[in-house]
N, C-alpha and C positions, 0 to 999 in steps of 0.2 A: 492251277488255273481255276476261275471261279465259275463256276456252271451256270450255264444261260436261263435270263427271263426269259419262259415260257408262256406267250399270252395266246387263249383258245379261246376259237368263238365265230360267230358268226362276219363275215365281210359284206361290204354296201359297196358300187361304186358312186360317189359323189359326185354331180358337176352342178357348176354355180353358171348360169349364162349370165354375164356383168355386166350392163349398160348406162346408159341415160335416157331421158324421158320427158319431152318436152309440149306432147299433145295425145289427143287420143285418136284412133283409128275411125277412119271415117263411117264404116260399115258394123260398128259396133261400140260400143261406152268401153274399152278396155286400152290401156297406153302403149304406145308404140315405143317400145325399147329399141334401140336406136346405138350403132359401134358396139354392138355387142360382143365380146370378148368369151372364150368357154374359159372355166378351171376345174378342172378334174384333180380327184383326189379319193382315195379308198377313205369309205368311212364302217363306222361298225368296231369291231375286232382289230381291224386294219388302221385304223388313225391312233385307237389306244397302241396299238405295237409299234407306229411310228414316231408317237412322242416318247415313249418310251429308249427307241434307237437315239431319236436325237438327245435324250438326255446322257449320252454316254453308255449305255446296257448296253450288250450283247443281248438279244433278242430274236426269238426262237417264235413264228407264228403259226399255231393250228388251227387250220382251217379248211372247208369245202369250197371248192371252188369247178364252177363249170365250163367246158372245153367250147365258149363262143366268143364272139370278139370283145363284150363288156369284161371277162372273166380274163381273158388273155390282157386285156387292159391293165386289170389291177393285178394282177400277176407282175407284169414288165414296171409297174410303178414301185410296188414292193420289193422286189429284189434286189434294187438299187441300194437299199438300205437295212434289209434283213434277211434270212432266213427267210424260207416258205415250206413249210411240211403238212400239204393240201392232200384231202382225198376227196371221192367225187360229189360233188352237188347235184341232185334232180331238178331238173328243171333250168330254167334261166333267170343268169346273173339279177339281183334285188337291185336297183338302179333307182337314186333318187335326181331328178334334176329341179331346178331352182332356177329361177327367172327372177332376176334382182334388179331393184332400178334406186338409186337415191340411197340404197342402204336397205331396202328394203325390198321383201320378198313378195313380187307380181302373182307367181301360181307356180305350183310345185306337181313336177308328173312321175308318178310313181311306176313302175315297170316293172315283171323281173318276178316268178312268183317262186323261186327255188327253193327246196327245202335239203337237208344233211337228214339223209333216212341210212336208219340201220343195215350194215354192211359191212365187209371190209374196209380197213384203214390203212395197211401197209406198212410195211419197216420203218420207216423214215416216223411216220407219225408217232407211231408204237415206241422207238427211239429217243423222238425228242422228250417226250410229257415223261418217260422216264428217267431220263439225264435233267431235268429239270433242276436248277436252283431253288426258284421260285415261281409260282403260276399265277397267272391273272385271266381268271374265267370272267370274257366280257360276253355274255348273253345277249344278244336281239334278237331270239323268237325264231330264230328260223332252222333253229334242229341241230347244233353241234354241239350245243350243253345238255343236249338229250339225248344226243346217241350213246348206245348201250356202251360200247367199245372204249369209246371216249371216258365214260363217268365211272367205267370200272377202272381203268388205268389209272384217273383223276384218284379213284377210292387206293390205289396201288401204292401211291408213293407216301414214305416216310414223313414223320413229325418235323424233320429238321428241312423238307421244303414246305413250306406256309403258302399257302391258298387264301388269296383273295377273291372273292365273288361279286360282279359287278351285274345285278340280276334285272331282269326286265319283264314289266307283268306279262307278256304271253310267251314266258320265257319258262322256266324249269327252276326248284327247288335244289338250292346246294348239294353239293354230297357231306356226307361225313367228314368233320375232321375240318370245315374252312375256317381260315382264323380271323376272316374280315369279310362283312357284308357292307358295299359301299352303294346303295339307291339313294338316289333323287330324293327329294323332296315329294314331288310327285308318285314315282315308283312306289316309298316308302307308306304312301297313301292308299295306291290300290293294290298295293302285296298285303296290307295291314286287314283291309275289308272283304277282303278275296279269301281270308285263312278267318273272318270270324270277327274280327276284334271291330267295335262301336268306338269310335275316337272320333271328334267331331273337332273342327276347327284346322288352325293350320297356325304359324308361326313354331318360335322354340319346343313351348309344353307340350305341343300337338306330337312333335316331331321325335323330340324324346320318349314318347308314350309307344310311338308308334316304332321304333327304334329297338326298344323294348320288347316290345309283343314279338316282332319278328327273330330278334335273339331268341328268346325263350322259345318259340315257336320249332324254330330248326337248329336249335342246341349250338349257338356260334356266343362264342364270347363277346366278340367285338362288335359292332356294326355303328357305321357312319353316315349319316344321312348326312349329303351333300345340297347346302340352300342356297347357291350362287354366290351371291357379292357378300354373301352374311358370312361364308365359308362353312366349315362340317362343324355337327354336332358326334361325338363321340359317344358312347352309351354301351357302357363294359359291364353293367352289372353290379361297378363298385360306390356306387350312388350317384350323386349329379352328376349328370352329364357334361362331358368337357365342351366347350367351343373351340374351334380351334379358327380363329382370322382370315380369310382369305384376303394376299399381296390382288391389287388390282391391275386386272386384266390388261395386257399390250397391244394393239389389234384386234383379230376376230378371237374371239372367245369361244369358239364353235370346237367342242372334244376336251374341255374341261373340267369336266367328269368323269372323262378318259384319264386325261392328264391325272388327276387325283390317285386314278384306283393304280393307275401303273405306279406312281410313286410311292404309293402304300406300298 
């Protein structure tokens, strides 16, 4: 039996309110979104572990998650399709909503200021990350790539499960031992300036430079700075850097950088 992907990290719950828009509101310059429809969907941690489930994995999710109705949410949405080995969140559920009209995003309400503070984790947790095949540390900032518990466990397991790292700048420095750092374009820009390094510009050379510094920087062989439609640049160490193509995109494109590190 082949041991489960393990993806750790922070959870979002996502909703998109979807309408149309035909005028503006009489008592203000802003458009009146009009049939508006909700879509909810776990984003964070949670969307990379469920492209992951859909691509066939057996899929193992850790994560903090808090006991209110957003949290119970994405709880009852993820279960359907994976694994959940949650310990407790401070605070209340990270909540982004989105107000869309035409394809395009009206104004966005952020909610939700919870953080994964040092504690107990529990058997289940303790359990999964070290039954692990393979791990995919998806970092957003909000305290489950830093808990102590966590990154020691992460530091715990064998050579033969491979650690990906999908980092984000108010996020935490890898542990020892990841064999893939997969940032953004962006990411890869203010993880680069934030640890020291003067690289100015942006396209391939920039990205490679910047690809570089962050390897050497936290001793990972591999790291892939992912530049949307251009697809990843690879940067191992072993001279130019590879491109590797991105197929284009089918609908929303929204966790395709998700999609990436889980498929690493």
């Amino acid at each position: 039996m082949t041991a489960p992907l393990v993806v750790v990290g922070d959870v979002l719950l996502d909703i998109d309110i979807v309408g149309t828009s035909s005028r503006l509101c009489p008592d203000a310059p802003v458009p009146v979104v009009e049939q508006a429809e909700e879509r909810p969907r776990p984003g964070g941690a949670g969307l990379a572990a469920l492209l992951a489930a859909a691509a066939g994995r057996e899929v193992v999710l850790v994560t903090a998650l808090a006991d209110d109705e957003p949290g119970r949410r994405l709880r009852a949405m993820l279960e359907k399709h994976l694994e959940v080995a949650a310990f407790h969140l401070h605070g209340r559920t990270p909540c982004k909503l989105r107000i869309r009209s035409g394809g395009q995003s009206v104004a966005r309400l952020d909610a939700g200021e919870g953080q994964a503070l040092d504690g107990p984790v529990g058997p289940r947790v303790t359990d999964a990350i070290a039954g692990a095949g393979a791990v995919l540390v998806s970092d957003y900032g909000r305290g489950v790539a830093r808990h102590r518990a966590v990154r020691s466990l992460l530091g715990e397991l064998p050579a033969s499960a491979p650690v990906v790292w999908d980092p984000h700048p108010r996020g935490e420095p890898p542990v020892p031992g990841v064999r893939l750092l997969t940032p953004n374009e962006q990411e890869a820009a203010r993880l680069a300036a934030a640890g020291g390094a003067d690289i100015s510009g942006f396209g391939l050379s920039a990205a490679g430079r910047r690809g570089r510094h962050l390897g050497r920087a936290w001793g990972i062989d591999g790291v892939a700075v992912t530049l949307g439609a251009e697809g990843a640049l690879l940067c191992d160490g072993s001279g130019a850097p590879f491109l590797a193509p991105a197929e284009p995109a089918r609908g929303d494109s929204c966790g395709a950088g998700d999609g990436f590190a889980a498929a690493a």
